[in-house]
N, CA and C atoms as a LAMMPS dump frame, in Angstrom:
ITEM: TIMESTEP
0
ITEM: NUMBER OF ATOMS
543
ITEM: BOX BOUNDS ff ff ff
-5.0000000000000000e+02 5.0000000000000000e+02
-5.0000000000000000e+02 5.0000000000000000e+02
-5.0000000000000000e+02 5.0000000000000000e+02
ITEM: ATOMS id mol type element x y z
1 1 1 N -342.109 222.428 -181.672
2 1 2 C -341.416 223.633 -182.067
3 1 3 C -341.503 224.664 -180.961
4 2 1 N -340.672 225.39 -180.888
5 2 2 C -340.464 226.334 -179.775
6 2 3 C -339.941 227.857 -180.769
7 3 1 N -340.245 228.566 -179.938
8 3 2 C -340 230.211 -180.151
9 3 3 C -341.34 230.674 -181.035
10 4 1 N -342.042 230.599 -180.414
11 4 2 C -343.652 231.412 -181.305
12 4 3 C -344.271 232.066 -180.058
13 5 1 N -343.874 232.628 -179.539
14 5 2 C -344.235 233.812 -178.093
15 5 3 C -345.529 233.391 -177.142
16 6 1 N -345.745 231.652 -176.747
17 6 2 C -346.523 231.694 -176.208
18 6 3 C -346.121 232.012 -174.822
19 7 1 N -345.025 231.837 -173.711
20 7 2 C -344.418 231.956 -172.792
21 7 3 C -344.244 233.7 -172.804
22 8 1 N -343.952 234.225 -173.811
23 8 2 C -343.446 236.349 -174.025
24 8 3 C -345.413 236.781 -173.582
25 9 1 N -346.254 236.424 -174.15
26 9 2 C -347.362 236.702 -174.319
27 9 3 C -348.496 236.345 -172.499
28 10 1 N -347.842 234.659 -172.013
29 10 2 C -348.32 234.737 -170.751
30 10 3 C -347.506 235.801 -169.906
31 11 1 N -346.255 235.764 -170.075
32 11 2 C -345.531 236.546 -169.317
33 11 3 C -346.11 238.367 -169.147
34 12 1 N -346.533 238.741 -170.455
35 12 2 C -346.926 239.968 -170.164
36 12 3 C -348.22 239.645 -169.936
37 13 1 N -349.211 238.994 -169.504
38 13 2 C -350.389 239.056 -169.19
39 13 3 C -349.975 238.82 -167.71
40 14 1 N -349.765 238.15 -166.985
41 14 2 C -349.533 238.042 -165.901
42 14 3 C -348.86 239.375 -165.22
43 15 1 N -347.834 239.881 -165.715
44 15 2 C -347.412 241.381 -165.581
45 15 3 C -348.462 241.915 -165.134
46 16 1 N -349.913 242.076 -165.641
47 16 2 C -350.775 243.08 -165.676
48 16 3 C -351.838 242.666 -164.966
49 17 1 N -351.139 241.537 -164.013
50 17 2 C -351.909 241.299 -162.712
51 17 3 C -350.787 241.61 -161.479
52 18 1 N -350.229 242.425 -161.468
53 18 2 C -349.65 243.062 -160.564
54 18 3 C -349.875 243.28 -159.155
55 19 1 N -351.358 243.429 -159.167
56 19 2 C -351.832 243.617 -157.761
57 19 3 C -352.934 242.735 -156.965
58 20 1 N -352.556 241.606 -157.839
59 20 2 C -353.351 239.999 -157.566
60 20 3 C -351.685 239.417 -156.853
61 21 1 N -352.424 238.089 -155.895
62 21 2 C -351.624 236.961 -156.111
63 21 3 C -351.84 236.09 -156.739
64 22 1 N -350.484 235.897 -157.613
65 22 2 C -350.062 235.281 -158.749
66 22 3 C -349.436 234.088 -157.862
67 23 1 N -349.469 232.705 -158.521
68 23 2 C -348.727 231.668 -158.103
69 23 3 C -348.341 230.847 -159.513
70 24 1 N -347.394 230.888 -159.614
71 24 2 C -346.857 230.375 -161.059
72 24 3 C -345.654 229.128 -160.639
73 25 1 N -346.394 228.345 -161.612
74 25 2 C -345.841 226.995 -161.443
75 25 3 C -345.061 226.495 -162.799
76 26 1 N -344.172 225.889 -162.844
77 26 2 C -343.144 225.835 -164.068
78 26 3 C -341.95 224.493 -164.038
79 27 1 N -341.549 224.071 -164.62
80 27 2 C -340.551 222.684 -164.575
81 27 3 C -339.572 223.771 -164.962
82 28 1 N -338.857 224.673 -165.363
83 28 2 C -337.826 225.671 -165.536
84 28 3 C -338.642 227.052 -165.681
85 29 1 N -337.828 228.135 -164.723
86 29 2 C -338.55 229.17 -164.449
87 29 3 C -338.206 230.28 -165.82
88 30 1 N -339.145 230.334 -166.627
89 30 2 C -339.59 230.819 -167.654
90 30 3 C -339.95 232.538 -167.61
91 31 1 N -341.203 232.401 -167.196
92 31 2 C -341.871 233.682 -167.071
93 31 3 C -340.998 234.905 -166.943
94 32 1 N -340.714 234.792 -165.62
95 32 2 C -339.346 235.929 -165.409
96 32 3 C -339.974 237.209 -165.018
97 33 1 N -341.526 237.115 -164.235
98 33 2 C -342.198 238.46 -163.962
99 33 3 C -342.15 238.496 -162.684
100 34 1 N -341.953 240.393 -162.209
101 34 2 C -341.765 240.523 -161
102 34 3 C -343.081 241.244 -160.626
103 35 1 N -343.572 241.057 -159.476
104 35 2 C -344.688 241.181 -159.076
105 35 3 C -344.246 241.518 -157.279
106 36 1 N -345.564 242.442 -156.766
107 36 2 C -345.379 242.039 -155.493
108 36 3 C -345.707 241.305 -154.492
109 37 1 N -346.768 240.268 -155.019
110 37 2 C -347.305 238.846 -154.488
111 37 3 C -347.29 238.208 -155.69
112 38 1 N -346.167 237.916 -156.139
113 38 2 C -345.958 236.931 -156.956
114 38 3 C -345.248 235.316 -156.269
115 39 1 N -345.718 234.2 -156.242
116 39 2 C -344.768 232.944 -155.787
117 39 3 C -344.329 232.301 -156.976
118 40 1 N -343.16 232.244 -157.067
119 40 2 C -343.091 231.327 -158.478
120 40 3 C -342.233 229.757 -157.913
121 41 1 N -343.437 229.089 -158.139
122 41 2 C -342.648 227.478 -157.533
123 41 3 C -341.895 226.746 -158.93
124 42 1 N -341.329 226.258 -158.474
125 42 2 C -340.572 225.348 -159.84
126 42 3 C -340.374 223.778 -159.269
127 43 1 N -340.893 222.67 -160.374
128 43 2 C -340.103 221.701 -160.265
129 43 3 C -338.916 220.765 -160.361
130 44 1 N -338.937 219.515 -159.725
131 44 2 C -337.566 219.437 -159.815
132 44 3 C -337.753 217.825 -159.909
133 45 1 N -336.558 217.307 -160.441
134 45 2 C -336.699 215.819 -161.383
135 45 3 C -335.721 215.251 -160.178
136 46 1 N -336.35 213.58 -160.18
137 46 2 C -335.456 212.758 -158.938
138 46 3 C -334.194 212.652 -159.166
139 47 1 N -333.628 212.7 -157.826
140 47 2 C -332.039 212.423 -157.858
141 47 3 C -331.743 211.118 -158.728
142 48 1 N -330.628 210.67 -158.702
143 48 2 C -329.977 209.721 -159.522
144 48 3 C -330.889 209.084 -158.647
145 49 1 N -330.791 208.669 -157.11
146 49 2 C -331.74 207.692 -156.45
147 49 3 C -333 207.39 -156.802
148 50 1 N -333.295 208.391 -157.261
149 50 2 C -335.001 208.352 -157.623
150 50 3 C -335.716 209.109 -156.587
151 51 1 N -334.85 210.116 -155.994
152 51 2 C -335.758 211.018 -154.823
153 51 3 C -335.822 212.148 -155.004
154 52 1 N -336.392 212.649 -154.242
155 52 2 C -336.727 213.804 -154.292
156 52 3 C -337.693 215.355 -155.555
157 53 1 N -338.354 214.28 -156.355
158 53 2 C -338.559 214.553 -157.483
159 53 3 C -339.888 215.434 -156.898
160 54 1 N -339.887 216.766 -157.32
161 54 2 C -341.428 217.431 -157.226
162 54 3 C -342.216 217.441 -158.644
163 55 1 N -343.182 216.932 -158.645
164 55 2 C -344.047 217.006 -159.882
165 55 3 C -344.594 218.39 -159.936
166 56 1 N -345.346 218.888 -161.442
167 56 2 C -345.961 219.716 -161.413
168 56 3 C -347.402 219.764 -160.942
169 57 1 N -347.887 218.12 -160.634
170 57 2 C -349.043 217.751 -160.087
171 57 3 C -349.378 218.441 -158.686
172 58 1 N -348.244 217.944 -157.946
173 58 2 C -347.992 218.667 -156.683
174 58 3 C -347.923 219.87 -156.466
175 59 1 N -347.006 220.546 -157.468
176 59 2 C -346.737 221.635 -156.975
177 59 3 C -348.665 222.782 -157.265
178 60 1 N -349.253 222.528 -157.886
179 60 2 C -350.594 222.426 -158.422
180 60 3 C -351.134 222.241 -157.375
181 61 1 N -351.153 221.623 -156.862
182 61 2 C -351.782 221.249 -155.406
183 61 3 C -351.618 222.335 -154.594
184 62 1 N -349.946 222.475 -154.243
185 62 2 C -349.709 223.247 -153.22
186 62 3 C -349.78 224.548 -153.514
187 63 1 N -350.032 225.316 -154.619
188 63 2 C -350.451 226.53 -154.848
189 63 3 C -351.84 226.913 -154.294
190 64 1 N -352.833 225.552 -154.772
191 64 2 C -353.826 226.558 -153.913
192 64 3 C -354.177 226.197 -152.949
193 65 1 N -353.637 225.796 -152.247
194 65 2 C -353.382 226.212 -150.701
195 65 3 C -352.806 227.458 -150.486
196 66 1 N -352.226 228.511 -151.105
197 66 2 C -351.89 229.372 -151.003
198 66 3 C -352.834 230.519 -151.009
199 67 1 N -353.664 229.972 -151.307
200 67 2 C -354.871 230.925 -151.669
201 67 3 C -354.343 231.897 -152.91
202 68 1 N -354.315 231.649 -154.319
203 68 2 C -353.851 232.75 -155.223
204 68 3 C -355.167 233.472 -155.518
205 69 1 N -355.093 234.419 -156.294
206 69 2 C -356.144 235.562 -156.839
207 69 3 C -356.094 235.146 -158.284
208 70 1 N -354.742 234.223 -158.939
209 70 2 C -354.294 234.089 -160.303
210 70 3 C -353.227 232.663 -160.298
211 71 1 N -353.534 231.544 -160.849
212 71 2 C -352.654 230.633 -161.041
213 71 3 C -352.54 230.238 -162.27
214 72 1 N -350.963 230.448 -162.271
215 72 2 C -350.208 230.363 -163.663
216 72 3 C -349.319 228.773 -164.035
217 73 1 N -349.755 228.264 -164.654
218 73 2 C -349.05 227.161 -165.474
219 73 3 C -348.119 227.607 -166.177
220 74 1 N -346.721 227.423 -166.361
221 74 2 C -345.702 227.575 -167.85
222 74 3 C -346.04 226.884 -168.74
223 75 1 N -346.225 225.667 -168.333
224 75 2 C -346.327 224.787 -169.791
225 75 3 C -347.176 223.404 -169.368
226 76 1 N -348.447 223.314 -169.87
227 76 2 C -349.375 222.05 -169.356
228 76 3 C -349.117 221.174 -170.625
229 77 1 N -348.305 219.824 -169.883
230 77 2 C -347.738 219.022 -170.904
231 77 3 C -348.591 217.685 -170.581
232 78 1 N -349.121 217.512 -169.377
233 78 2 C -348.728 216.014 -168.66
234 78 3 C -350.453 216.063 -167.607
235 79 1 N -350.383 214.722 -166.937
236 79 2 C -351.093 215.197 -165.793
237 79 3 C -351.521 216.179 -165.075
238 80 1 N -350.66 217.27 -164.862
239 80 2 C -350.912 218.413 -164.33
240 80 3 C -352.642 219.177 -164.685
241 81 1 N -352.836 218.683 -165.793
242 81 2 C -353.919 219.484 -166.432
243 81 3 C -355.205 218.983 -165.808
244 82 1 N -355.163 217.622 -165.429
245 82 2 C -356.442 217.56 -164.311
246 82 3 C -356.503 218.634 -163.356
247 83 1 N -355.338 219.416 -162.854
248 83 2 C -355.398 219.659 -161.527
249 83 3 C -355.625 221.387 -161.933
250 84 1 N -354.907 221.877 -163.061
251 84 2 C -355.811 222.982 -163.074
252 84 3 C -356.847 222.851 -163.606
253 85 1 N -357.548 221.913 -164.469
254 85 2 C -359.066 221.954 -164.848
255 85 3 C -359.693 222.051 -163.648
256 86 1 N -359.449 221.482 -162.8
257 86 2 C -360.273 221.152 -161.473
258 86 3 C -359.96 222.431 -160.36
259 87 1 N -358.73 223.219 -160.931
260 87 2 C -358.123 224.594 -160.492
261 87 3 C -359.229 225.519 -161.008
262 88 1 N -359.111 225.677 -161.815
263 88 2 C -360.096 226.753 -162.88
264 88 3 C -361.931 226.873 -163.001
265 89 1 N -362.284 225.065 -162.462
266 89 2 C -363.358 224.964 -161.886
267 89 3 C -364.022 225.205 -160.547
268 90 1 N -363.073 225.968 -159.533
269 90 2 C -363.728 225.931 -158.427
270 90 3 C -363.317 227.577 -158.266
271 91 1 N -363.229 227.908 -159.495
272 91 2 C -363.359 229.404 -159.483
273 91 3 C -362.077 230.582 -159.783
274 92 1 N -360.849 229.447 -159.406
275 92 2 C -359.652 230.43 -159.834
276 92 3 C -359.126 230.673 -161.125
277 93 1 N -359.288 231.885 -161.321
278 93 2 C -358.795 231.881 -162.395
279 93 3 C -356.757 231.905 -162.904
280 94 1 N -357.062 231.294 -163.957
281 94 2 C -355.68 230.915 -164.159
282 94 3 C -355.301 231.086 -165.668
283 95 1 N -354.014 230.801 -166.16
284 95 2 C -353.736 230.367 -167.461
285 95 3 C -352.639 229.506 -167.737
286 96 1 N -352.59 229.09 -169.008
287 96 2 C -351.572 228.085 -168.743
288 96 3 C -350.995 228.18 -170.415
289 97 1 N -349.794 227.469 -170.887
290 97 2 C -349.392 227.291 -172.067
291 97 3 C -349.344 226.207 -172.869
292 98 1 N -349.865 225.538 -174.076
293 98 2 C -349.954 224.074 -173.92
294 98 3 C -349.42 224.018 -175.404
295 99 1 N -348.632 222.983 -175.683
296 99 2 C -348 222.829 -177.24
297 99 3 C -349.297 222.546 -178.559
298 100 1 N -349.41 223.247 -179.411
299 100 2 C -350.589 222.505 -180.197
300 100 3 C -350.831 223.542 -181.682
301 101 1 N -351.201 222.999 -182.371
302 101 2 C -351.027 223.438 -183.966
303 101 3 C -352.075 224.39 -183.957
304 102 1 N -353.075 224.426 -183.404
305 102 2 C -354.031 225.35 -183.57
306 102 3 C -354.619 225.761 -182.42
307 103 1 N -355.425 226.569 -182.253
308 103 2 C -356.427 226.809 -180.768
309 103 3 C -357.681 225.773 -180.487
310 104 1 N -358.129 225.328 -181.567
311 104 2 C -358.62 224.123 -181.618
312 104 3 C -358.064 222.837 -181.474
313 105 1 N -356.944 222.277 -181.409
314 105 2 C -356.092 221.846 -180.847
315 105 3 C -355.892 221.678 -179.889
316 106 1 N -355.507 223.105 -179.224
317 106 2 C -354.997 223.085 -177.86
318 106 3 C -356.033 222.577 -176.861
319 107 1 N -357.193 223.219 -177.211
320 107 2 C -358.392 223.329 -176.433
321 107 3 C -359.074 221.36 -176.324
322 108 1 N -358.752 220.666 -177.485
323 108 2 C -358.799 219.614 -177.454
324 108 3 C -357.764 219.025 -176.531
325 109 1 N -356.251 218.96 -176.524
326 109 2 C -355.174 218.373 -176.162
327 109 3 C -355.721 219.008 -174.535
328 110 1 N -356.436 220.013 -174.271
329 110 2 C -356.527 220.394 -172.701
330 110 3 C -357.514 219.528 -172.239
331 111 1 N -358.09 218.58 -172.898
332 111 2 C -359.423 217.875 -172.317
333 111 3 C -359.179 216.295 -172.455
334 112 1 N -357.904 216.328 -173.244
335 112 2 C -357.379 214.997 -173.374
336 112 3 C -356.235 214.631 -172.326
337 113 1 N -355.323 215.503 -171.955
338 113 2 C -354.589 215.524 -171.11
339 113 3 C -354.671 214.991 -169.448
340 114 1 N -355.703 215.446 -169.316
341 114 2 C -356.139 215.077 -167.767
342 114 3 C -355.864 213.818 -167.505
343 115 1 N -356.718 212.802 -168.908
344 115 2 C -356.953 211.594 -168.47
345 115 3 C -355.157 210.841 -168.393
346 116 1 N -354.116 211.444 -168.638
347 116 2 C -353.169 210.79 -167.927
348 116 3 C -352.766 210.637 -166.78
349 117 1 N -353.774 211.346 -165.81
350 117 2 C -353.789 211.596 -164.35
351 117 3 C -353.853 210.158 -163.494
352 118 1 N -354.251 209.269 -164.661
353 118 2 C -354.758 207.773 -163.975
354 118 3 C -356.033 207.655 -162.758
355 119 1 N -356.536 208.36 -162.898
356 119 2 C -357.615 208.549 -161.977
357 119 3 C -358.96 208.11 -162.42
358 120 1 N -359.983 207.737 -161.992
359 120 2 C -361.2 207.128 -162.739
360 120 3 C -361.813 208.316 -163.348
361 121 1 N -361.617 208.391 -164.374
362 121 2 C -362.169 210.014 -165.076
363 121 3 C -362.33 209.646 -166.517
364 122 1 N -363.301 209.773 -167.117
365 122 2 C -363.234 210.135 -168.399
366 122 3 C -363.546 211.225 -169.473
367 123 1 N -362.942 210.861 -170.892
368 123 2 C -363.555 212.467 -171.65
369 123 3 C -364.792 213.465 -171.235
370 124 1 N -365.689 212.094 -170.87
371 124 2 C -367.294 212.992 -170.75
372 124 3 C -367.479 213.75 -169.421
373 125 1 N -366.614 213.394 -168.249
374 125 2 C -366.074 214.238 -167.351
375 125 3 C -365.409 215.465 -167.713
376 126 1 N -364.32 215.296 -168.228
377 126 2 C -363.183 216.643 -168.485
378 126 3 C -363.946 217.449 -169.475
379 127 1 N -364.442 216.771 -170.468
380 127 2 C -364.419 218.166 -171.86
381 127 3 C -365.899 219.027 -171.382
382 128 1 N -366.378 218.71 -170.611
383 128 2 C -367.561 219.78 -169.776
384 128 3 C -366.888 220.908 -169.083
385 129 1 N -366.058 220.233 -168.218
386 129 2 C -365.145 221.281 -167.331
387 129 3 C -364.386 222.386 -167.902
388 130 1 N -363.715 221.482 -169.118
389 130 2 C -362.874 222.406 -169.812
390 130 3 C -363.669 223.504 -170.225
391 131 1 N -364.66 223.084 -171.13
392 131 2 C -365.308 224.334 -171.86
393 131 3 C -366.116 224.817 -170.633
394 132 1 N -366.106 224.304 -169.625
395 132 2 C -367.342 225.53 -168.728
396 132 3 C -365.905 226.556 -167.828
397 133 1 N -364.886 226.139 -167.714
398 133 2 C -363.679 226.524 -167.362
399 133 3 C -362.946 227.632 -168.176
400 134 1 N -362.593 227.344 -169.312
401 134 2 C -361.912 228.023 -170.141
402 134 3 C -362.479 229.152 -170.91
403 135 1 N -362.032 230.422 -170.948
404 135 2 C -362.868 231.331 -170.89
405 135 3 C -362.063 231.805 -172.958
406 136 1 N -360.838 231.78 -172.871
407 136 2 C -360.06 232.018 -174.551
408 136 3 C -359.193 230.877 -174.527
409 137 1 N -358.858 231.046 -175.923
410 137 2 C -357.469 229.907 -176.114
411 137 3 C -357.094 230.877 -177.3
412 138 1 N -355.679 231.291 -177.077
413 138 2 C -354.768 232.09 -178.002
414 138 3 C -353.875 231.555 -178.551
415 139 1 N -353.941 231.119 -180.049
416 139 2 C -352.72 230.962 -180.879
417 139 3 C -352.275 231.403 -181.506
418 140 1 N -350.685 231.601 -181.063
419 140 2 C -349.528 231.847 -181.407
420 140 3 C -348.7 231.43 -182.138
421 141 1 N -348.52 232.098 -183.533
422 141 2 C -347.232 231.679 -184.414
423 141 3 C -346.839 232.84 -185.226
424 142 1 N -346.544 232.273 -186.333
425 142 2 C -345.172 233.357 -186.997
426 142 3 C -345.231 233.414 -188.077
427 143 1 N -345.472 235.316 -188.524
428 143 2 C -345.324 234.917 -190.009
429 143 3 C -344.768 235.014 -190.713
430 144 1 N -344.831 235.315 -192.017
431 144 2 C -343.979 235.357 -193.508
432 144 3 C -342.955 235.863 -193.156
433 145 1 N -342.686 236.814 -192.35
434 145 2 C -341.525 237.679 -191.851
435 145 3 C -340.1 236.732 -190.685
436 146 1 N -341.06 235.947 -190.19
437 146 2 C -340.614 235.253 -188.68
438 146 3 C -341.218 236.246 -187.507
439 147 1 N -341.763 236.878 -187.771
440 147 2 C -342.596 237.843 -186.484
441 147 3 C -343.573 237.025 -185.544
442 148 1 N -343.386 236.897 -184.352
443 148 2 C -344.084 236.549 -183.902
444 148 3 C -345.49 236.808 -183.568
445 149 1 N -346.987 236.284 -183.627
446 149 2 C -348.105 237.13 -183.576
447 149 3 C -349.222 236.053 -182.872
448 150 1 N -350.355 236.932 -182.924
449 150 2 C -351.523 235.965 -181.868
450 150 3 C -352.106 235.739 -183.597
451 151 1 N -352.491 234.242 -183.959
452 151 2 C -352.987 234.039 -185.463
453 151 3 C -354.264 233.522 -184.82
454 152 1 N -355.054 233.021 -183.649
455 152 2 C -355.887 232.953 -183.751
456 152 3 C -356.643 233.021 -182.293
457 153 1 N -358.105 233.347 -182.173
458 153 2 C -358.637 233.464 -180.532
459 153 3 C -360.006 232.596 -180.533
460 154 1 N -360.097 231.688 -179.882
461 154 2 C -361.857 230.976 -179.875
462 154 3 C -361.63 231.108 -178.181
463 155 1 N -362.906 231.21 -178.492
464 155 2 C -363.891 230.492 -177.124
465 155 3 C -364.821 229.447 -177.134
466 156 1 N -364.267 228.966 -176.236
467 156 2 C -365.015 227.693 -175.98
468 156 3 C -366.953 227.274 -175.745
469 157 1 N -367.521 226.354 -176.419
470 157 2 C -368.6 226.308 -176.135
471 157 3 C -369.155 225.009 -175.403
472 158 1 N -370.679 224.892 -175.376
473 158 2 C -370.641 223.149 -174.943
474 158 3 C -369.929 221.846 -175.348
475 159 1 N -369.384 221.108 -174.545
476 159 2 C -368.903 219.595 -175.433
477 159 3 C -370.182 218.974 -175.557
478 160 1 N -369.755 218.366 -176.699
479 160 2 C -370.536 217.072 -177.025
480 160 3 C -370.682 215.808 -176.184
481 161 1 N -371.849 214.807 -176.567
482 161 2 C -371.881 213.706 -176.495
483 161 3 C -370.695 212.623 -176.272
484 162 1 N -369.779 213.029 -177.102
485 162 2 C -368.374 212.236 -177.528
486 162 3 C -367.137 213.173 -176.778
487 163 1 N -367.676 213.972 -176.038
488 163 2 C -366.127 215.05 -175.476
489 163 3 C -365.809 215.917 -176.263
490 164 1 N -366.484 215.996 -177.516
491 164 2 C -365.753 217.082 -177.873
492 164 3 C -366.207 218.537 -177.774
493 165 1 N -365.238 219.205 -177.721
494 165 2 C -365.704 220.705 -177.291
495 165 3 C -365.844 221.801 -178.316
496 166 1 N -366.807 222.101 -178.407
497 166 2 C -367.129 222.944 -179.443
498 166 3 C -366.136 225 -179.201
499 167 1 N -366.003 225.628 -180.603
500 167 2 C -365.944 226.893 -179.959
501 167 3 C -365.993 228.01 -181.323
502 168 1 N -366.172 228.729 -180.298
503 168 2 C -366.58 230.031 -181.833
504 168 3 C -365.59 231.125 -181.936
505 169 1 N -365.179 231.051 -183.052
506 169 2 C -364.038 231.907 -183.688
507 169 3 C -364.004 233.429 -183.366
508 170 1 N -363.2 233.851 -182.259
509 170 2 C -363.316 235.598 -181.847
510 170 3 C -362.189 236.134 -182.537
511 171 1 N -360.887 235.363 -183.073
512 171 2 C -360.284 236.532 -183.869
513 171 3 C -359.238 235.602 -184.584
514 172 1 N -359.362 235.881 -185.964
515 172 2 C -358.475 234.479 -187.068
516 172 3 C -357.911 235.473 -187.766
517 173 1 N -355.956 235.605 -187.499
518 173 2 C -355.542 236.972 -188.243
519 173 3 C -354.87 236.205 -189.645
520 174 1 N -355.204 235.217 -190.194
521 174 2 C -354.563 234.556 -191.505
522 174 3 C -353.439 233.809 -191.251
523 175 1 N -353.041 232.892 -192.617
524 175 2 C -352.442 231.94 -192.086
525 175 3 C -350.715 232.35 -191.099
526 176 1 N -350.561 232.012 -191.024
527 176 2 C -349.053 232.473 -190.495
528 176 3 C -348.199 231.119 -191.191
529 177 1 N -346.754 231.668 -191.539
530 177 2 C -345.858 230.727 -191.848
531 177 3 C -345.502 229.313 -190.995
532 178 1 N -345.154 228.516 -190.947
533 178 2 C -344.723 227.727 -189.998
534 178 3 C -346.046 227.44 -189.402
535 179 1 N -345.639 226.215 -188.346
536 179 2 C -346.857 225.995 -187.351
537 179 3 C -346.919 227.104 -186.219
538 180 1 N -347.72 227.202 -185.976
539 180 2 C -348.234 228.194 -184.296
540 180 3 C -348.142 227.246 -183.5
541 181 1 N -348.58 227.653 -182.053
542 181 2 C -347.922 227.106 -180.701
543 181 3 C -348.751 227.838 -180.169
């Protein structure tokens, strides 16, 4: 489902890094914030040939080489999410948007994700990173009205034995209609 303001909500947070460099990475350019060290890279899908295709893996890559102050994900769907876990672990801070029914959810689907990277990695690798990485996870949905709102905020704590990542409830505003995002 789409339209529950998680993209309106990064967009004005990033706004209010204005006087950071921002490097925002995206498969369609979303955000739409102007900044004055802002880079916004976008990817792009292979020709009919099968060329020329930029992943968001890459483009992940080539941001920090840029040296940012702030790296922005639009939407962590895929592989990509190894590369900011491993972004976010060596100190930059970043954020990103990820599809998921709850903040508990998301925060799970961010520690599960990596491992499509195909790389020798497993849960008991990532879900450490994540939670020593991830500082909130904000969910977004809609209520009785169709209003869009933040319905819930955790932070992350130690993972477990088994990967999973624990976190403690900083702000639960009731149920909202529909699923959140």
């Amino acid at each position: 489902m789409r339209g529950f303001g998680k993209t309106t909500l990064l967009a004005a947070l990033v706004a209010e890094c204005a006087d950071q460099r921002v490097i925002t990475v995206e498969e369609t350019f979303e955000l739409g914030v102007q900044a004055p060290d802002l880079v916004a890279l976008q990817g792009r899908q292979a020709s009919l040939e099968g060329t020329g295709e930029i992943t968001l893996r890459r483009l992940v890559k080539e941001a920090l080489r840029m040296r940012p102050d702030r790296l922005v994900i639009g939407e962590v769907r895929d592989a990509e999410a190894l590369d900011l876990v491993l972004a976010l672990n060596t100190g930059v801070p970043g954020a990103a948007t990820v599809h998921a029914n709850s903040a508990a959810e998301a925060l799970e689907k961010l520690s599960l994700l990596p491992l499509l990277a195909g790389r020798n990695i497993d849960r008991a690798f990532i879900a450490p990173a994540v939670a020593a990485s991830v500082d909130l996870v904000v969910h977004c949905g809609r209520d009785a009205d169709g209003a869009r709102r933040v319905v819930e905020v955790i932070s992350p704590a130690a993972a477990d034995a088994d990967g999973r990542i624990g976190h403690r409830v900083l702000f639960a505003g009731g149920p909202a209609s529909g699923v959140g995002r």
